[in-house]
SERO-4910 file (N, C-alpha, C, O; in steps of 0.05 Angstrom, whole numbers):
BEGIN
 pado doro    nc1    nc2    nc3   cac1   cac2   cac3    cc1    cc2    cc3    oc1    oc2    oc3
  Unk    A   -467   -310   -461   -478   -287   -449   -456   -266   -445   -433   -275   -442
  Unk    A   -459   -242   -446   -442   -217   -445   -439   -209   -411   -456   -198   -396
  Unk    A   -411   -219   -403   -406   -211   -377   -393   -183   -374   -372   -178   -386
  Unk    A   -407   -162   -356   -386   -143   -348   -357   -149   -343   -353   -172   -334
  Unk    A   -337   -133   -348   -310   -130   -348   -303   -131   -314   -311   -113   -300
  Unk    A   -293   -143   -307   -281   -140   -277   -254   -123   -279   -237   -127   -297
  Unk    A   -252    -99   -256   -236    -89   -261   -220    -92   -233   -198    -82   -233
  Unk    A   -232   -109   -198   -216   -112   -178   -185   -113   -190   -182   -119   -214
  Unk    A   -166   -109   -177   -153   -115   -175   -144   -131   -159   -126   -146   -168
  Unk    A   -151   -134   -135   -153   -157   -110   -156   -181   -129   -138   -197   -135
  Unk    A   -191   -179   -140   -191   -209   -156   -171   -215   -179   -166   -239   -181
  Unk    A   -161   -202   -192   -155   -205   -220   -125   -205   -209   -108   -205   -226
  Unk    A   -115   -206   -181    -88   -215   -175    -90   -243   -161    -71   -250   -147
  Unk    A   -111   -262   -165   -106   -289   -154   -102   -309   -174   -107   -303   -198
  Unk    A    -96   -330   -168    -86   -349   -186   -123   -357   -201   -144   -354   -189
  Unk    A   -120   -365   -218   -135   -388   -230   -138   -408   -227   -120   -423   -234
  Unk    A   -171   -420   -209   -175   -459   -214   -175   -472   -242   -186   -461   -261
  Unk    A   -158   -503   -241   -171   -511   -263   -197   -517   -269   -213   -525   -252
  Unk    A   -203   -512   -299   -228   -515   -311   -230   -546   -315   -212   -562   -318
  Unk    A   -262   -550   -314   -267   -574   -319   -291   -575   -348   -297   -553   -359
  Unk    A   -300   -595   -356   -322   -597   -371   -340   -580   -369   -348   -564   -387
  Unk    A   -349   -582   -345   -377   -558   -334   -376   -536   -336   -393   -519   -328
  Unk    A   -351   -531   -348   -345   -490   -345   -349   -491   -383   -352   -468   -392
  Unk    A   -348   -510   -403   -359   -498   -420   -375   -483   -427   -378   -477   -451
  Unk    A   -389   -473   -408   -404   -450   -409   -380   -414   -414   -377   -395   -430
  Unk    A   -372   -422   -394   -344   -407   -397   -331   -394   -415   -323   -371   -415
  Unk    A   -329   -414   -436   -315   -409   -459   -336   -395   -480   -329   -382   -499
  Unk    A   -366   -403   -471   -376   -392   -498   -380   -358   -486   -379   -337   -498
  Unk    A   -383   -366   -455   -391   -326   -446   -356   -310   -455   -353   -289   -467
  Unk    A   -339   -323   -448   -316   -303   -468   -318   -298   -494   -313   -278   -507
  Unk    A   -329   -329   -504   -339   -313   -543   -359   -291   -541   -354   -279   -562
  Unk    A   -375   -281   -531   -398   -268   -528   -380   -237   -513   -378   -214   -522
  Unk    A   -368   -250   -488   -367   -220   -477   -328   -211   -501   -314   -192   -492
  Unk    A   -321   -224   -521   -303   -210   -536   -314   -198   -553   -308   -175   -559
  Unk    A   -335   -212   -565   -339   -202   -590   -358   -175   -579   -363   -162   -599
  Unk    A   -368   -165   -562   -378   -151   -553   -360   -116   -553   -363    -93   -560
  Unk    A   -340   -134   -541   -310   -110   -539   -290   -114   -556   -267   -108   -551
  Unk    A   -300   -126   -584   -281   -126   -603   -265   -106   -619   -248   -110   -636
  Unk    A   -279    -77   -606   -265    -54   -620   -242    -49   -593   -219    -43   -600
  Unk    A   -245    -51   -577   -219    -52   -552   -205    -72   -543   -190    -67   -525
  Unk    A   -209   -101   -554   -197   -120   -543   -194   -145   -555   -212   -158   -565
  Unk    A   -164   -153   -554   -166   -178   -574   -167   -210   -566   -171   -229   -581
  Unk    A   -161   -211   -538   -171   -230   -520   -168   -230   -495   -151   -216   -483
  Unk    A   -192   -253   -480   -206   -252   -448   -188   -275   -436   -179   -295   -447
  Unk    A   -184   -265   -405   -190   -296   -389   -199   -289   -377   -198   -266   -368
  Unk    A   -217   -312   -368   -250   -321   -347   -245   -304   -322   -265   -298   -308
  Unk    A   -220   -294   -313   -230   -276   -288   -233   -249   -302   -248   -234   -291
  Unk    A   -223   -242   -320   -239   -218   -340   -272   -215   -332   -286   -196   -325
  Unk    A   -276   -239   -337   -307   -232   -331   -314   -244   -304   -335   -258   -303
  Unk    A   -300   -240   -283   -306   -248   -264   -310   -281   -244   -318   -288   -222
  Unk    A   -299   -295   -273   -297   -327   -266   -265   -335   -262   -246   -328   -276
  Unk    A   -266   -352   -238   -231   -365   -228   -228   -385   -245   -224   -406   -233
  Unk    A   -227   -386   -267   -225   -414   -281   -201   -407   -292   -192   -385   -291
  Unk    A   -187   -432   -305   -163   -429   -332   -171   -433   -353   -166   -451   -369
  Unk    A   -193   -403   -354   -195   -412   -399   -186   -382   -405   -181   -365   -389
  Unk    A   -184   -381   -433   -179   -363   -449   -192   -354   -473   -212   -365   -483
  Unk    A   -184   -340   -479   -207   -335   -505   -175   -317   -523   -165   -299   -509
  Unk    A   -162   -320   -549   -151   -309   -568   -164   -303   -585   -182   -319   -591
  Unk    A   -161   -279   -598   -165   -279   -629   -149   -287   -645   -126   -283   -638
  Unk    A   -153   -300   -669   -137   -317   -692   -141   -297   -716   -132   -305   -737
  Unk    A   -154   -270   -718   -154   -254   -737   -184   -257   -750   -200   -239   -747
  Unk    A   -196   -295   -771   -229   -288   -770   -229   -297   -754   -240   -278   -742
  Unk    A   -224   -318   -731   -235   -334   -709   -226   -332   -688   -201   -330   -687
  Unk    A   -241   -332   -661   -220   -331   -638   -234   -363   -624   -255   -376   -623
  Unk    A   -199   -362   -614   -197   -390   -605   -195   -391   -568   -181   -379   -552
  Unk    A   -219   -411   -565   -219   -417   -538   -203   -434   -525   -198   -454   -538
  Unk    A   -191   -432   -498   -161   -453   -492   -171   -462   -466   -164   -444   -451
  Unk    A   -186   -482   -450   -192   -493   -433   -160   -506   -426   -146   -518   -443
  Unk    A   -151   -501   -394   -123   -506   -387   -101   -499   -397    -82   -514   -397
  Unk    A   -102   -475   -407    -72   -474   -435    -51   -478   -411    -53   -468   -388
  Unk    A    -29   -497   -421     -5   -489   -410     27   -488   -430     37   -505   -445
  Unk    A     35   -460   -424     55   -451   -442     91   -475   -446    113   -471   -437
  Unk    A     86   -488   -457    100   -510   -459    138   -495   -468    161   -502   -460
  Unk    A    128   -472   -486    154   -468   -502    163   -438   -499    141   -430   -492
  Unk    A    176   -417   -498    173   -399   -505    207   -389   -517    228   -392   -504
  Unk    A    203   -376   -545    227   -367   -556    231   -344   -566    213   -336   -580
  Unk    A    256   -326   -561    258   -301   -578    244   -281   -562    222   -273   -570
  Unk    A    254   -271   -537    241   -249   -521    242   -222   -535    256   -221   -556
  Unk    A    228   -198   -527    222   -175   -540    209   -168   -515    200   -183   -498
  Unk    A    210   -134   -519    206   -118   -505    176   -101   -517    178    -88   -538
  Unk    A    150   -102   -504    130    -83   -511    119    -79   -492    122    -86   -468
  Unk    A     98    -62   -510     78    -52   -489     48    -59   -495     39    -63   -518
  Unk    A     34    -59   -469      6    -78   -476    -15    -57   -452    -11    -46   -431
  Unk    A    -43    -60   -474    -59    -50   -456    -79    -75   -443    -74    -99   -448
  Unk    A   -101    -68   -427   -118    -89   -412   -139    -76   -407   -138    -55   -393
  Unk    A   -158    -85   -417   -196    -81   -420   -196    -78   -383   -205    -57   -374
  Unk    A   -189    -94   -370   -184    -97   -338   -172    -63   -326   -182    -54   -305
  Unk    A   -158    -52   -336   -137    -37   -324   -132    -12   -345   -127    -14   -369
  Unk    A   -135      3   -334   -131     37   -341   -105     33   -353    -90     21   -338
  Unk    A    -94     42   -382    -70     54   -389    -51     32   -395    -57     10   -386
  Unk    A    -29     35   -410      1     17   -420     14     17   -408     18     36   -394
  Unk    A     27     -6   -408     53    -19   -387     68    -36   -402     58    -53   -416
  Unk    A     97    -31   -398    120    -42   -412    119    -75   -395    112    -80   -372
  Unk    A    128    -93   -417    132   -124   -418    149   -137   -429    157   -125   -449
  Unk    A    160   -161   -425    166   -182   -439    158   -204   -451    161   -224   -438
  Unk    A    151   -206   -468    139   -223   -491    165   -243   -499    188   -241   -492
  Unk    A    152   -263   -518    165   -287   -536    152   -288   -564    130   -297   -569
  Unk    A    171   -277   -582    161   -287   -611    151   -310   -623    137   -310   -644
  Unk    A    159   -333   -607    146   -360   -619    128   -374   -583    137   -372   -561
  Unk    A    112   -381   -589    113   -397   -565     91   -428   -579     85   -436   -601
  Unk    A     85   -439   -551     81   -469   -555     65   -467   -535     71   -458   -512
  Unk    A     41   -476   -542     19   -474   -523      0   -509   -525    -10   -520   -545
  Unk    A      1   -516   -501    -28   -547   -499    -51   -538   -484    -55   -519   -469
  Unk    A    -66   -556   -494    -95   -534   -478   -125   -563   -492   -123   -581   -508
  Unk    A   -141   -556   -482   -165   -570   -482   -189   -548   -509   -191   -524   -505
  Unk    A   -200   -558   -528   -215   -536   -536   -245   -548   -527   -252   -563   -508
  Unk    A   -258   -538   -544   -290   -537   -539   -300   -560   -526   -311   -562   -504
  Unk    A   -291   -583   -551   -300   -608   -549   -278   -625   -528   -269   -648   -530
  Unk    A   -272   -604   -507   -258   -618   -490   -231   -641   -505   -226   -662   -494
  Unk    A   -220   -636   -521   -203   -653   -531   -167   -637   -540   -160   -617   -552
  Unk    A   -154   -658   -526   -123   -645   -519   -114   -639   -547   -115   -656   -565
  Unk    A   -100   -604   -549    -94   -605   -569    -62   -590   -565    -52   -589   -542
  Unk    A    -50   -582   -586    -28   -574   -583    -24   -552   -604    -34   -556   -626
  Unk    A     -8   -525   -596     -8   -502   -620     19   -491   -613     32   -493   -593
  Unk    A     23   -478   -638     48   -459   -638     43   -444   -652     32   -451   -673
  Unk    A     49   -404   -644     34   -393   -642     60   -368   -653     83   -369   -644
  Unk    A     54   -350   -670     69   -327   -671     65   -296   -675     45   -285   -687
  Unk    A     83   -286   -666     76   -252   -668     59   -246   -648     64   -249   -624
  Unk    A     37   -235   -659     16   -220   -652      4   -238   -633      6   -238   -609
  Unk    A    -12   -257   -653    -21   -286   -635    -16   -296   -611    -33   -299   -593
  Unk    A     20   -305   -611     36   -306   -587     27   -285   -565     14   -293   -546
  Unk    A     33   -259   -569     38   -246   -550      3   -240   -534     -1   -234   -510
  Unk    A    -16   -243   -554    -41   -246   -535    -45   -268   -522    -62   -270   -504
  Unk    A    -31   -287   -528    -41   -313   -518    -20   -302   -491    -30   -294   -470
  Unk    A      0   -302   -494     13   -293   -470      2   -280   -446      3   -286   -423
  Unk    A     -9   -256   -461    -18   -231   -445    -44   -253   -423    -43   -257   -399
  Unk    A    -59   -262   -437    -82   -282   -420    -65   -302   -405    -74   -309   -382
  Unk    A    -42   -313   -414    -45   -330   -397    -29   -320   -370    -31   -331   -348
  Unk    A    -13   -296   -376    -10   -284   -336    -39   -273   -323    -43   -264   -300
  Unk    A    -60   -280   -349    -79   -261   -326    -90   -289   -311   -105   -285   -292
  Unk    A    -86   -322   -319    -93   -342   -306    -77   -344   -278    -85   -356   -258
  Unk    A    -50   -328   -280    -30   -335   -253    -34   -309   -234    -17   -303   -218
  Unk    A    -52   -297   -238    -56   -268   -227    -40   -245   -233    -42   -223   -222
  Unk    A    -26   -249   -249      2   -230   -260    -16   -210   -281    -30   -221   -298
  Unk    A    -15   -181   -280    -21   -165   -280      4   -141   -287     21   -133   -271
  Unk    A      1   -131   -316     17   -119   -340     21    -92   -317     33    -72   -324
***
């Protein structure tokens, strides 16, 4: 289902619960509410649309990939950009990692493990401060 965009800032500055099984619902309303805003945005996390969970939603270019618990295991090769947010009015300067290393749960609930670069990297990044309340 297609969730409105949360734009609190209050909410979208608290941490993230972990997700369990039962929030697969979760993962499919971020497939739904991305591809919705796929001309402005290349990936969600669940308080995007107003849920405290730890999932995510990336784009992979054809497919975007859902991350139930990602946790950023690796990160190499910092760089300096700038990133916008479906959440938040306007660009803000960051630090990114050219390679990173990400574990995470997918659909079928089953532990997986990725490494991730460029572009890829740096969205998976950008979601996963929005799981710690950290805000670009």
């Amino acid at each position: 289902m297609v969730k409105p965009i949360m734009k609190d800032i209050f909410f979208l500055g608290q941490k993230s619960e972990p997700a369990t099984r039962d929030d697969l619902q979760v993962g499919r309303d971020l497939q739904d509410t991305l591809q919705a805003n796929r001309a402005g945005c290349v990936g969600m996390a669940a308080n995007m649309i107003g849920i405290r969970k730890r999932v995510i939603i990336v784009n992979r270019g054809l497919t975007d990939l859902v991350m139930f618990n990602p946790v950023l295991l690796k990160k190499v090769t910092p760089y300096e950009t700038e990133e916008g947010c479906l959440s938040l009015a306007g660009v803000r300067k960051t630090t990114r990692y050219e390679h990173i290393e990400v574990e995470y749960y997918d659909m079928k609930w089953k532990k997986k493990r990725l490494k991730l670069s460029g572009w890829e990297a740096q969205i998976c990044q950008h979601e996963l401060d929005h799981l710690e309340g950290i805000l670009i």
